[in-house]
N, C-alpha and C positions, 0 to 999 in steps of 0.2 A: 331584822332577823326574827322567825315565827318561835314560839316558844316549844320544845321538844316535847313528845308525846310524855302522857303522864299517866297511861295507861296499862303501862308493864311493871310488871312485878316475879319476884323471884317466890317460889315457894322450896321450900325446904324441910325435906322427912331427914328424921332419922333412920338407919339402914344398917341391916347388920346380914353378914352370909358368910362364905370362904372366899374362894377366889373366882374370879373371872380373868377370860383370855385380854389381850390386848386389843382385841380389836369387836372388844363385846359390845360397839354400840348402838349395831345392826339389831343385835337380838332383844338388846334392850328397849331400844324403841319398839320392838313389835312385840316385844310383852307389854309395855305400858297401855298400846293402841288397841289390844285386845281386852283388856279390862275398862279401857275408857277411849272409845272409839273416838270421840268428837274433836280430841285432841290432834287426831291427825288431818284435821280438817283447816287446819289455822298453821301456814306457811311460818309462822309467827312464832312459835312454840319450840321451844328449844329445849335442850340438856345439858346443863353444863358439866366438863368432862367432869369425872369423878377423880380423887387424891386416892391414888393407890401404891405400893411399894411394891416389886420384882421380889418375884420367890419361885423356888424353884416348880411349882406347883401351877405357875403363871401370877398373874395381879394380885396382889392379898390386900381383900378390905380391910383397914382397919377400924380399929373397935368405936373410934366415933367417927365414922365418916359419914358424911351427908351425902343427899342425892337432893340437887336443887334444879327445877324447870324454872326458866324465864319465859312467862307469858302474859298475856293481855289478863287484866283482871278480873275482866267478865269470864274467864275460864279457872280460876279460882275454884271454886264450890265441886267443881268436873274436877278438877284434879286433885282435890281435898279428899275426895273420895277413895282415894289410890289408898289413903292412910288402914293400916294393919291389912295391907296383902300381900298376900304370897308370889314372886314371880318367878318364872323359872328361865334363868339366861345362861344357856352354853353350857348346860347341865348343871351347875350351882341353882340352888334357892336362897332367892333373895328376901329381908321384911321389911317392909317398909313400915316404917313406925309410925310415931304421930309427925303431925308436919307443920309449921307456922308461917306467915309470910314474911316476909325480908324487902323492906321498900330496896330499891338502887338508888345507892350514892354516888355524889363522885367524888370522883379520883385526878390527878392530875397523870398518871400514869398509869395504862391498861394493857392489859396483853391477851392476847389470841392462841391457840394452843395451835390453830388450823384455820386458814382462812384460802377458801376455793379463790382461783385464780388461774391468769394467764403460767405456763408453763415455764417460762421465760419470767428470771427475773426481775430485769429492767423489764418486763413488758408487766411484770405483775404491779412490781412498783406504781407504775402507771397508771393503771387501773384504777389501784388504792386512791393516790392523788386524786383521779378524777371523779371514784365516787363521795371522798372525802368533801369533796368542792363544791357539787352536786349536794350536799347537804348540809352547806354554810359551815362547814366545822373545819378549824387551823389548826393544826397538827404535825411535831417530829414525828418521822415512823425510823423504825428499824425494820428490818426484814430478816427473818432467822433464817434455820434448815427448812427446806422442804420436807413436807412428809408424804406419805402415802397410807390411807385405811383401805384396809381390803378384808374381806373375808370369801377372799376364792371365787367369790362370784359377783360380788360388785366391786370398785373400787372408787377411790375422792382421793386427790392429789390437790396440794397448795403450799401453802409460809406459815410458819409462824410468826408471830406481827405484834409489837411492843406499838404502841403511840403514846407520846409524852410531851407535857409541856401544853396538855389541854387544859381548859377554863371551862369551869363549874357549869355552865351549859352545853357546850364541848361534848363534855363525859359523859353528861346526862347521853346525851344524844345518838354517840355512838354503843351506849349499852342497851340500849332501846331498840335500836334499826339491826347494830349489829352489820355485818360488814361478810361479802361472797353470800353462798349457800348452803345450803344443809344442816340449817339449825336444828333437828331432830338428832345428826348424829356428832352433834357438839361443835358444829363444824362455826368457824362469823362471829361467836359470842364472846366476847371480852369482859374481864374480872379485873378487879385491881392488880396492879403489880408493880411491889415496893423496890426494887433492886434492879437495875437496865445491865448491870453487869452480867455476865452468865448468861445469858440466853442462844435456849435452846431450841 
């Protein structure tokens, strides 16, 4: 078995604004990619969702929440550069503050918030399995709710996806590659996740 890439990392600003919509993460990757264009150039580059709480208002950030990209580390310094600007998503202004990097650890259990896939969920299941396979990595999965992102004029449909019961190469591995497409709009990217009950 080949040792998993060692070349992604998480960067992480502090962020502070009001609310954004639920499905802000159209707008947000295209403020990012207008201030730091190269970033949309690496397939690679991801968002991971943001922790937000429902108010009547829509999403409400709260007072320390983070906004963390996963990407290759030669993209590091390009995206360092995002730190103290201004963006403007779905008519909120967002700051991004200072930022530091966050090696990936693992985990024995990760979850997916959205992972593109077959429509069908035995057919997505399947999928999963075979690109799991495809990348030497042994894996329980669970398969959530579907969801659907849309903002009126695009949409991405898929599961959400718990894997558990990985090994410390394992984990590395699918945090790295990540899992379907659409890593810009948070979509494939898996985070720790302590609790397999409740899933949503």
């Amino acid at each position: 078995m080949t040792a998993p890439r060692l070349d992604m990392i998480d960067l992480v600003f502090e962020i502070s604004g009001g609310t954004l919509p639920v499905t802000y993460h159209y707008e947000l990757w295209n403020a990012l990619t207008q201030l730091a264009p190269q970033l949309a150039g690496d397939e690679n580059v991801g968002v991971i969702p943001l922790r937000m709480s429902a108010s009547n208002e829509g999403m409400l950030i709260p007072k320390r929440a983070k906004l963390a990209l996963r990407l290759p580390a030669a993209l590091a310094a390009i995206a360092a550069d995002l730190s103290q600007k201004r963006v403007r998503v779905a008519g909120s202004e967002l700051l991004l503050g200072s930022c530091k990097t966050r090696p990936i650890q693992h985990y024995p259990t990760l979850h997916a918030h959205l992972v593109t896939g077959a429509e069908d969920e035995i057919a997505f299941v399947k999928e999963i399995e075979a690109a799991l396979a495809a990348m030497e990595v042994e894996a329980n999965l669970i398969c959530g709710q579907r969801h659907t992102l849309t903002d009126g004029s695009r949409s991405i449909s898929g599961y959400s996806l718990v894997l558990h019961d990985l090994k410390p190469e394992d984990s590395l591995r699918v945090q790295y590659a990540g899992l379907g497409k659409e890593r810009r709009f948070g979509c494939g990217i898996f985070i720790p996740y302590k609790v397999i009950s409740g899933l949503e």
